[in-house]
C-alpha positions in Angstrom: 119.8 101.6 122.5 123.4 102.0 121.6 126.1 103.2 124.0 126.3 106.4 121.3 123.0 106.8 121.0 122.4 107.1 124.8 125.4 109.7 124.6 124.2 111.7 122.1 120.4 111.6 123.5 122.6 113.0 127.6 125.0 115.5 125.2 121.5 117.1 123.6 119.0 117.0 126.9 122.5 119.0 128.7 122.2 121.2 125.8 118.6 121.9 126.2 118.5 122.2 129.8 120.4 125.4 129.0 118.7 127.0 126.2 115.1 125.4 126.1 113.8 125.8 129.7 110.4 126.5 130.5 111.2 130.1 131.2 113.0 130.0 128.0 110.2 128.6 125.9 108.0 131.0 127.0 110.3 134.2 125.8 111.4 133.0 122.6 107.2 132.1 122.2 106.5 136.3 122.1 109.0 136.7 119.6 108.3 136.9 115.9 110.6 134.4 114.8 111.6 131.9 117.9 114.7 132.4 117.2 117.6 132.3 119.7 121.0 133.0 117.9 123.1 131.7 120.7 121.4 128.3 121.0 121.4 128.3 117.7 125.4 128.9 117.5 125.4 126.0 120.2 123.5 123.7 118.1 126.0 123.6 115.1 129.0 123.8 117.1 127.6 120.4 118.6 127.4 119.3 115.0 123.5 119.1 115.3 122.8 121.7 112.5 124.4 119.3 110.2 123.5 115.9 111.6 121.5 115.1 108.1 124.6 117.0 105.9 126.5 114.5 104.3 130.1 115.0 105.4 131.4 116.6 102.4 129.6 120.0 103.2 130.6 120.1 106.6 128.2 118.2 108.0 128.3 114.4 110.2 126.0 112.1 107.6 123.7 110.3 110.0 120.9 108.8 109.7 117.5 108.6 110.5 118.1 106.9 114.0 120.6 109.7 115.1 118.2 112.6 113.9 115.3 110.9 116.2 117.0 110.6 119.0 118.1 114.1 118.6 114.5 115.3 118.0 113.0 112.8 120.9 114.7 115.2 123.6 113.6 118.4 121.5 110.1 117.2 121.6 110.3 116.6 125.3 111.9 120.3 125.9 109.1 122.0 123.7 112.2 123.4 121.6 111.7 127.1 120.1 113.2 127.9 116.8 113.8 126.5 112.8 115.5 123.6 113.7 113.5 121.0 112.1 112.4 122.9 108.6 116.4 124.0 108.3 118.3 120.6 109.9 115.8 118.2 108.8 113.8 119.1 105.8 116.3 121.3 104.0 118.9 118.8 103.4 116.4 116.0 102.5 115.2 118.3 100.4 118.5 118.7 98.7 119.5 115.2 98.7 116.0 114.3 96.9 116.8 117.0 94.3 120.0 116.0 93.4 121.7 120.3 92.3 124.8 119.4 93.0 125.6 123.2 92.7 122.8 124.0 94.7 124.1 121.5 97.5 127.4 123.2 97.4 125.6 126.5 97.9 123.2 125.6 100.3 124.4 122.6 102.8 127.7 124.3 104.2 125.8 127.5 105.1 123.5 125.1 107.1 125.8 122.8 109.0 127.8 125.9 110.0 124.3 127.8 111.1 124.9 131.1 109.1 121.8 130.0 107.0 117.8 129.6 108.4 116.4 127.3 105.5 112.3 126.8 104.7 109.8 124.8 103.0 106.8 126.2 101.2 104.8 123.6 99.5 101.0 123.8 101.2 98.6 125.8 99.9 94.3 126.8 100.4 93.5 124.8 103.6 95.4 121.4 103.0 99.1 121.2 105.1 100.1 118.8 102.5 101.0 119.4 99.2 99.0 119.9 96.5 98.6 117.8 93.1 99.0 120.8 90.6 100.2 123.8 92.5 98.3 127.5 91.7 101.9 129.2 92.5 103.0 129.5 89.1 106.6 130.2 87.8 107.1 131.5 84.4 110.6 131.9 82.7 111.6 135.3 80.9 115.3 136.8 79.8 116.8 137.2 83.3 115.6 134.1 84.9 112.3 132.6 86.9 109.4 134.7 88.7 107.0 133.1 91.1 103.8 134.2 91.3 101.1 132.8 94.2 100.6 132.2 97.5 101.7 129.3 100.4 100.2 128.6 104.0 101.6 126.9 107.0 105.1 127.8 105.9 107.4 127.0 108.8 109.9 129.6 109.9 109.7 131.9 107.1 110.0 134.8 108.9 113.7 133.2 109.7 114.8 132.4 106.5 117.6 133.1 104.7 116.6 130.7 101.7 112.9 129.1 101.2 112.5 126.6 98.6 108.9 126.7 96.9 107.4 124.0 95.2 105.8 126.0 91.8 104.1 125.2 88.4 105.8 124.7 85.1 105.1 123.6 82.0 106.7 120.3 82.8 105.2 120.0 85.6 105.8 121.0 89.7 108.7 122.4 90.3 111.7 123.4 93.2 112.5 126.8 93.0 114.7 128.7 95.9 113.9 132.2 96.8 116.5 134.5 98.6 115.7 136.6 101.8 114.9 140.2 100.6 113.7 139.1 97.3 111.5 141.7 95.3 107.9 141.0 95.6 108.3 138.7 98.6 106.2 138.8 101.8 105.8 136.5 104.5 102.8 137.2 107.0 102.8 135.8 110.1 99.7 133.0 111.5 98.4 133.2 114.8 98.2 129.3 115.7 97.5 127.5 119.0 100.8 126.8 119.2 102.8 129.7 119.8 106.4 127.6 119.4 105.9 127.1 115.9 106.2 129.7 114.1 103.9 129.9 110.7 103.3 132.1 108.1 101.2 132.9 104.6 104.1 133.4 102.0 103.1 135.4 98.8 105.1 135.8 95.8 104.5 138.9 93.6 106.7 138.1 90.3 109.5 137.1 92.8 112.9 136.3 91.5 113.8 133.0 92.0 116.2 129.9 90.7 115.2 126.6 89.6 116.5 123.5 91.4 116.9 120.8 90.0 115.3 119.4 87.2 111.7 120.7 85.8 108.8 118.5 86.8 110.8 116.5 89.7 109.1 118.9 92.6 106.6 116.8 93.5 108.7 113.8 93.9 111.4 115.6 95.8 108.9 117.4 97.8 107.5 113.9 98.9 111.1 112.5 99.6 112.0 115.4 102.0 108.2 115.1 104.0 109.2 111.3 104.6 112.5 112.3 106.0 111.0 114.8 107.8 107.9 112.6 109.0 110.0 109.9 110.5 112.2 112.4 112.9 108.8 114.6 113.8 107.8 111.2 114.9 110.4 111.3 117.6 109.6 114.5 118.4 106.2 113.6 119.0 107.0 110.6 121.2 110.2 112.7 123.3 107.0 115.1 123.8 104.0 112.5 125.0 106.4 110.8 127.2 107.3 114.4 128.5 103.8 115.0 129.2 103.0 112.2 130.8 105.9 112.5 133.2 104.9 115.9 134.3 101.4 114.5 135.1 102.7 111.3 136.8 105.2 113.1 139.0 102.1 115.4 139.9 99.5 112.7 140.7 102.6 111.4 143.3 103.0 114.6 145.0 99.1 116.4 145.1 97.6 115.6 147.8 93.9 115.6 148.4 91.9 114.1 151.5 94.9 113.2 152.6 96.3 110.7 149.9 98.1 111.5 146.4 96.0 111.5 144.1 98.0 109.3 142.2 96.4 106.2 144.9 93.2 107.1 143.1 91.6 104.4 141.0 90.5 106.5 138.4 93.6 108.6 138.1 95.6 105.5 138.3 93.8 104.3 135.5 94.5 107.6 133.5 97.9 107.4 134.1 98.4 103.9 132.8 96.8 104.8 130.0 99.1 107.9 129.2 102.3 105.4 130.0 100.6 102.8 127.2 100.6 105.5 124.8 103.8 106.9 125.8 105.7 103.7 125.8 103.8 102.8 122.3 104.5 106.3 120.6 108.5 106.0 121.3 108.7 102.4 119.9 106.5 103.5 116.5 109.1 106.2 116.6 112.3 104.2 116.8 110.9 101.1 115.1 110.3 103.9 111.8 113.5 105.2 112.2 115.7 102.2 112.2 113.6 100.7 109.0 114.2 103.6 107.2 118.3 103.0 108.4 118.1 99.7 107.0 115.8 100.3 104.1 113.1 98.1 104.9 110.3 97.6 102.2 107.8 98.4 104.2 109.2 101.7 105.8 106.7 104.0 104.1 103.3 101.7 105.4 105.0 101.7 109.0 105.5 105.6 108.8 102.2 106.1 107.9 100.8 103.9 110.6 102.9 105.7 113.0 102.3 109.1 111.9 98.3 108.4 112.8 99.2 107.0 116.2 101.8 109.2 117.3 99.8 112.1 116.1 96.6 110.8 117.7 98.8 109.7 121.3 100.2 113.5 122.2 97.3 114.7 121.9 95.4 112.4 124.0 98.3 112.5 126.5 98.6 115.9 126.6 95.0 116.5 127.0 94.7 113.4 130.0 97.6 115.4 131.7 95.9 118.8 132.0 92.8 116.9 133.5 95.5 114.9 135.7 96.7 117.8 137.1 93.2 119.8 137.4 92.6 123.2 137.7 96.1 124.3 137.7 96.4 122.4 134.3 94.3 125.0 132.5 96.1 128.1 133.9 98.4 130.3 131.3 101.7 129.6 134.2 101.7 126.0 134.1 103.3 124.1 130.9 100.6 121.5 130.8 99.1 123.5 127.6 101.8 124.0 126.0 102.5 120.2 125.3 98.7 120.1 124.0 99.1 123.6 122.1 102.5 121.6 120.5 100.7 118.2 119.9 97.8 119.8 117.9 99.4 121.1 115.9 102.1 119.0 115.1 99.4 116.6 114.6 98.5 118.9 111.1 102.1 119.8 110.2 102.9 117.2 107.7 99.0 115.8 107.2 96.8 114.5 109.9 95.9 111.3 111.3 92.8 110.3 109.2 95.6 111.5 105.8 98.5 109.0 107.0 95.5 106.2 107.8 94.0 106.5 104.2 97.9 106.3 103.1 98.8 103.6 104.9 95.1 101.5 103.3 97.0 102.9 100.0 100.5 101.9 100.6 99.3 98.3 101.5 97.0 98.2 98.5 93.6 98.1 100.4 
């Protein structure tokens, strides 16, 4: 790890100590939207908000090994709020697209934090996107409408601007849709995991602009899930390492018949299991990263791979550490859950294991 890496990974976890304690977690959970405006302000003045902005909006230009180390220490503080669909999807989003107008519009308002940004692309059941989209957009005199519904759409009750992916006659298509727009609702889903926020977006003849080119959704869609895949991958491993920590610290210090519980055999045994899978997850995560940095051929195999095991390793971790730590584990006060209540679901966001395996067969042409 490089000597700014390591400094950016200490100037973040300070950060987070502040805004993203437990006790912190757990108030911006009852909220509607998770959002904390002060952290928030925090987060672009730190230049994190724009860490994936090139620097002629305003933002710093990095690249895919800055934005997981930055996400590894989110994932580890259970981090409330629309940092990754606004900081990490948006301007790959954007990039992918190519609007140079919308760019202009969009990425400045990002970087500086005035602007929550979402993705809506799933629809029916799937949390990936579909083939041929049912929300339909149809062009009249004073510009595009949207018509149709989208589920598991993060942070839309946040957003200042969500970008759709909708039907045309040439084919999927990016369309962005203002905050306050007529014939827009978003409802909110009640999920396991009470840190993400998700919602059921419907659009009722919604105004709405195109970006982009007609027919290039689906490809710039795809583009802005990879970027995003590769730093939710370090926010799965920041989060099973953080896990397993909590339950290794706990099997040193319980004591039972008059021993940790740590001296155990069989607890030993679980916790050298939750290190393996610890230690695993953060190398898939930083080994992903750096190909995509140097634009390795096979980046997209290795993501998928890594996608299935990191998805697969929080959960598993999280779950050994509530059994680790026993009856307390299971209790509403202790954080234990909310690791698992993050790893299950972040092990759907973006497609889940058994998807990103049958990719992966695909990808290397089995």
């Amino acid at each position: 790890m490089s000597s700014e890496i390591k400094a950016l990974r200490e100037a973040v976890s300070g950060l987070l100590q502040k805004h993203s304690s437990e006790a912190r977690v757990r108030e911006l959970m009852a909220t509607d939207t998770g959002h904390d405006e002060t952290a928030w302000a925090e987060l672009s003045d730190m230049g994190l908000l724009g860490l994936a902005v090139p620097e002629q909006f305003g933002g710093a230009g990095a690249g895919h090994v800055e934005m997981s180390a930055v996400c590894e220490e989110m994932g580890r503080a259970l981090l409330c709020g629309p940092f990754f669909s606004t900081a990490v999807l948006a301007p790959a989003l954007l990039a992918a697209g190519g609007d140079a107008a919308e760019q202009a519009r969009v990425l400045p308002t990002i970087a500086d934090g005035s602007a929550v940004v979402a993705l809506a692309f799933a629809e029916g059941t799937a949390a990936t996107p579909p083939a041929e989209p049912a929300t339909a957009a149809a062009e009249s005199a004073d510009g595009w409408r949207l018509t149709g519904e989208k589920n598991y759409v993060l942070d839309a009750g946040a957003a200042d601007v969500l970008y759709v992916l909708a039907a045309t006659p040439q084919g999927p298509s990016v369309f962005a849709v203002q905050r306050g727009a007529a014939g827009f609702e978003a409802l909110p889903l009640t999920g396991v995991d009470l840190t993400r926020k998700l919602h059921r977006v419907r659009f009722s003849d919604t105004p709405a602009r195109l970006v982009g080119e007609p027919g290039t959704g689906a490809a710039t869609f795809a583009a802005a899930l990879e970027a995003g895949g590769v730093a939710m991958l370090g926010e799965q491993a920041g989060g099973t390492y953080r896990a397993m920590q909590m339950a290794v610290d706990y099997a040193r210090t319980r004591f039972q018949f008059g021993r940790a519980i740590g001296s155990f055999q069989a607890v030993k045994h679980m916790c050298a299991d939750m290190l393996l899978e610890a230690e695993s997850a953060v190398s898939a995560a930083r080994h992903v990263a750096a190909a995509y940095d140097a634009g390795d051929a096979n980046r997209a195999a290795d993501l998928a791979l890594a996608q299935a095991y990191c998805g697969d390793a929080y959960v598993t971790v999280a779950a050994t550490g509530i059994q680790v730590h026993g009856g307390i584990g299971f209790t509403w006060e202790h954080p234990a859950h909310l690791y698992l209540r993050r790893a299950r679901t972040d092990a759907q966001l973006l497609g889940d294991p058994a998807w990103h395996r049958e990719r992966y067969l695909q990808l290397k042409g089995a």
